[in-house]
Backbone as JSON, one array per atom type, in Angstrom:
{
  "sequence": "XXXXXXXXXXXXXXXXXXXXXXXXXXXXXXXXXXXXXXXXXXXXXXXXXXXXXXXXXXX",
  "N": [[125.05, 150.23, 90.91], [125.22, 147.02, 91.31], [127.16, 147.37, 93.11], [126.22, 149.16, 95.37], [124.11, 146.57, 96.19], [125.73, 144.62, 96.88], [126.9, 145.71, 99.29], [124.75, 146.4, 100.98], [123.7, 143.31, 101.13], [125.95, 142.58, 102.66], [125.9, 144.1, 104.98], [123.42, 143.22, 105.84], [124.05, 140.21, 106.49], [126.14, 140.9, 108.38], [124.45, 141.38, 110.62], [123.1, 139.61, 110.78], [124.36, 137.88, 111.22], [125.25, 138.32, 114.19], [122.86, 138.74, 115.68], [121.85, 139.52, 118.54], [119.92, 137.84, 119.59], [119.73, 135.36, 118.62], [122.16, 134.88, 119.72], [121.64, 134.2, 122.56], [120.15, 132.61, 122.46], [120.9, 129.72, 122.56], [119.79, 126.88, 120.82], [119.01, 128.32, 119.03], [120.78, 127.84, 116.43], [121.41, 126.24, 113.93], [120.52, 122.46, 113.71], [120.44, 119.14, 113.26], [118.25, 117.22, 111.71], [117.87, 114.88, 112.58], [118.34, 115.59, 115.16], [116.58, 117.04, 116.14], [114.28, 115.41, 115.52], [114.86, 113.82, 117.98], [114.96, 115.8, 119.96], [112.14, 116.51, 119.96], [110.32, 114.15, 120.19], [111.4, 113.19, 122.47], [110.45, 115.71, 124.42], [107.99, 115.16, 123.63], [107.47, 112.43, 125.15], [108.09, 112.94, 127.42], [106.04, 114.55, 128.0], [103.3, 113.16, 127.48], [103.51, 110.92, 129.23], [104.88, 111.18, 131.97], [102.72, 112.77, 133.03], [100.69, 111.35, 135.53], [97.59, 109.12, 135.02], [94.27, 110.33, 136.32], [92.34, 108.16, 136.95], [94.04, 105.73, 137.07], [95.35, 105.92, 139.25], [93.66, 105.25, 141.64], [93.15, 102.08, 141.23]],
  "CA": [[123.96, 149.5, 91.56], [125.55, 146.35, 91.87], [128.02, 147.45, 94.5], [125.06, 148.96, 96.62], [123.58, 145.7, 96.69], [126.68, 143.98, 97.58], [126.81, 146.44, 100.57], [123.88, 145.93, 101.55], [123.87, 141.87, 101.8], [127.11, 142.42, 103.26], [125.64, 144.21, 105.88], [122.2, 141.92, 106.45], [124.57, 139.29, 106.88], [126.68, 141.04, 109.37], [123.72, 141.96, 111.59], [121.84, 138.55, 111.22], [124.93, 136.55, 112.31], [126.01, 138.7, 115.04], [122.18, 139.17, 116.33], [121.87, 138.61, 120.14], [118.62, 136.91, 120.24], [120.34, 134.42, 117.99], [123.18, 134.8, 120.64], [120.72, 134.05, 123.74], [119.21, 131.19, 122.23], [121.48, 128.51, 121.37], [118.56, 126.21, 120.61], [118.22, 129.04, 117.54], [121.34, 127.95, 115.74], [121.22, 124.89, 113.0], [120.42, 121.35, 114.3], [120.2, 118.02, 111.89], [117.07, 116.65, 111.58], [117.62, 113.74, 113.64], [118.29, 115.81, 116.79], [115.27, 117.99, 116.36], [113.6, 114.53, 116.08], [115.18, 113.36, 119.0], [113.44, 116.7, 120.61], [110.64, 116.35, 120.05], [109.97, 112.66, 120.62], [111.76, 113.17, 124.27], [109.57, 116.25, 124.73], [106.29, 114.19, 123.67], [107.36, 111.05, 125.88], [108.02, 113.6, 129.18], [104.46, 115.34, 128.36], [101.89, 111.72, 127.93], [103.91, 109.94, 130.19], [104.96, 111.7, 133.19], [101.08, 112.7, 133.53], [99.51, 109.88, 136.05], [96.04, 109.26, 134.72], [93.58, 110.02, 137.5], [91.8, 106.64, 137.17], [95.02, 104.58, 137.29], [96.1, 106.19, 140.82], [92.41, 104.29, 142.27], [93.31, 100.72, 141.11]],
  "C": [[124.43, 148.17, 92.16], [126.59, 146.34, 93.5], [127.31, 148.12, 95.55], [124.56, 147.7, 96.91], [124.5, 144.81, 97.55], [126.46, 144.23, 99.25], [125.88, 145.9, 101.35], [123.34, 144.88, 102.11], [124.96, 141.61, 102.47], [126.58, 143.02, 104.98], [124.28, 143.63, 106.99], [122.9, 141.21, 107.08], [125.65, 139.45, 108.03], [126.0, 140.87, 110.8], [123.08, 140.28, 111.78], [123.1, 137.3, 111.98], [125.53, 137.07, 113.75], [124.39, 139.1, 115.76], [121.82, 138.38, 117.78], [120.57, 137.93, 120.19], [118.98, 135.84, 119.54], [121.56, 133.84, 119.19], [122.85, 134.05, 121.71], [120.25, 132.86, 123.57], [120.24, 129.87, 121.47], [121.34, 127.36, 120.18], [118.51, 127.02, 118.78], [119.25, 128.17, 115.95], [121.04, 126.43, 114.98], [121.59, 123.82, 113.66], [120.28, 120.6, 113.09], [118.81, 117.88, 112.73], [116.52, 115.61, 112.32], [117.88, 114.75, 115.09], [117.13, 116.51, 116.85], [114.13, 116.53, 116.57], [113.77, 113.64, 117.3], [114.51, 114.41, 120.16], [112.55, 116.69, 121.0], [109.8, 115.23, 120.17], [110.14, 112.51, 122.36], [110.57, 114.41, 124.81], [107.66, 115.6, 124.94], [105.97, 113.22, 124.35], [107.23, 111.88, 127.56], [106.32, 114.45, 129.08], [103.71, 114.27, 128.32], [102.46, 111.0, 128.93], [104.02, 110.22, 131.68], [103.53, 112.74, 133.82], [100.62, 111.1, 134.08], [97.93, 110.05, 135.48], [95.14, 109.02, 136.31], [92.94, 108.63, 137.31], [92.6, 105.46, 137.25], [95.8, 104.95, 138.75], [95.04, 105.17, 141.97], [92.77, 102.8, 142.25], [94.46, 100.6, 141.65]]
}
């Protein structure tokens, strides 16, 4: 039994590091914590900001 299981995480782990949508997405693979917050702070500053507010285009 044990050496089926072996097998078997031997082969999860073949398939999950060699899977192309992992491949495709570079974005997928492990980031620190500070760049994901660097992400998503630059993402949140280019979405409220780079919207003009219609009532500030009038004045």
């Amino acid at each position: 039994m044990p050496e089926i299981l072996a097998r078997k995480r031997e082969i999860f782990e073949d398939f999950a590091r060699e899977n192309g949508t992992a491949q495709s997405a570079p974005e997928a693979y492990e980031v620190s914590e500070a760049e994901l917050a660097r992400d998503v702070i630059a993402a949140e500053r280019a979405r409220l900001f780079s919207n003009t507010r219609p009532d500030a285009a009038a004045t």
